[in-house]
C-alpha positions as CSV (number, residue, x, y, z in Angstrom):
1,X,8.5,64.1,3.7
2,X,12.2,62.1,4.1
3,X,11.7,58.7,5.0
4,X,14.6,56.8,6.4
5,X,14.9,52.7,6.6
6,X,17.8,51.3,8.5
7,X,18.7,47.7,7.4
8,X,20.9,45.3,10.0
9,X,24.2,44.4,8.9
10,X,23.2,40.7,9.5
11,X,21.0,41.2,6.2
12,X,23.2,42.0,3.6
13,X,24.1,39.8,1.3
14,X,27.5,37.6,1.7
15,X,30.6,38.9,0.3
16,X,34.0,37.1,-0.2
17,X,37.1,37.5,2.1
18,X,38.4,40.7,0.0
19,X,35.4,42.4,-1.0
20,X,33.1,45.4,0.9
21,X,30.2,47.1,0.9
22,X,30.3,50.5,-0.4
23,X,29.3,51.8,2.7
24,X,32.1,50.4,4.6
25,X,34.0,53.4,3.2
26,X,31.7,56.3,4.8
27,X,34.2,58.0,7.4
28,X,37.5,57.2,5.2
29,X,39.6,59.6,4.4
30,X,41.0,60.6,0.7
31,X,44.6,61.3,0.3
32,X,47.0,61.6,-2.7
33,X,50.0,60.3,-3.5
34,X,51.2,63.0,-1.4
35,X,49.6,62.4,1.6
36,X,47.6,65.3,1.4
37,X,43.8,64.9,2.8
38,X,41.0,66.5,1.0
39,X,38.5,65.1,3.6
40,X,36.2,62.4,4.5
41,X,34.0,60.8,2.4
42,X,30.8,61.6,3.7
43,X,28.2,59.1,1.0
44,X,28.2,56.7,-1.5
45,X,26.3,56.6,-4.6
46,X,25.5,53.5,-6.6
47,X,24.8,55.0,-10.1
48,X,24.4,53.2,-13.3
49,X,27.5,55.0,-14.7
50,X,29.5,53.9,-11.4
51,X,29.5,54.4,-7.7
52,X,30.4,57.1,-6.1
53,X,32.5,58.6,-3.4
54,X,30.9,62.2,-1.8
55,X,33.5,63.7,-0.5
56,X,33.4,67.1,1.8
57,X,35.9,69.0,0.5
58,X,36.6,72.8,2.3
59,X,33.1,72.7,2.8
60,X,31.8,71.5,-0.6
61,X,30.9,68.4,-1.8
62,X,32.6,66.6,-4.4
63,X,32.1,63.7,-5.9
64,X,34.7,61.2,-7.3
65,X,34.1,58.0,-9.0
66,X,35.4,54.7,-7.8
67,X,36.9,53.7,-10.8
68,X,40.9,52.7,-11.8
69,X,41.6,56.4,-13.3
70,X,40.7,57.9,-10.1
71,X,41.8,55.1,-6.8
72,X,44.8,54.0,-6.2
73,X,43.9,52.1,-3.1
74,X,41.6,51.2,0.0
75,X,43.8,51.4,2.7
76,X,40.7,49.2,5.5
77,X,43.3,49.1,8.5
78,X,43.4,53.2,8.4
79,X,40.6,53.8,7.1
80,X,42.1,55.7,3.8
81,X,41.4,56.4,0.5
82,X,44.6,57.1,-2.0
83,X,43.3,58.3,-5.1
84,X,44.8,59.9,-8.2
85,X,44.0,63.0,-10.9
86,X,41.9,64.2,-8.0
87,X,42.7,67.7,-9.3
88,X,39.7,67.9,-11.9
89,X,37.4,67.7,-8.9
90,X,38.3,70.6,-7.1
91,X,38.2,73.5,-9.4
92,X,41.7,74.0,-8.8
């Protein structure tokens, strides 16, 4: 059976003045350089590789790592994503 824990805000651990949680990101929306928007991120993964961003994408799920190759930026104040080479994610 699924358990699920909630943990208050109030407990995580302190961060500096630019930094985030990963899960501050769940709701942003990816875009490309073009301003076209491939969807909401929907999860993030911390994996030993790197984390993750799973993204619902026509009605998949795709998964694109946080790393320089792929982000351009975190846009906080409207909630975006800009990320680059998205195209070998989406079986184009």
């Amino acid at each position: 059976s699924k358990r699920k824990f909630f943990v208050s805000r109030n407990d995580f651990s302190k961060i500096n003045s630019d930094g985030f949680y990963l899960n501050d990101l769940i709701g942003f929306s990816i875009i490309d350089n073009e301003n076209i928007n491939y969807g909401k991120i929907i999860d993030v993964m911390n994996l030993p590789a790197n984390d993750i961003m799973l993204v619902m994408y026509k009605n998949k799920e795709i998964m694109i790592p946080i790393v320089d190759d792929f982000i351009e930026l975190f846009d906080f104040k409207n909630k975006l994503v800009k990320v680059k080479n998205i195209g070998m994610f989406l079986n184009l």
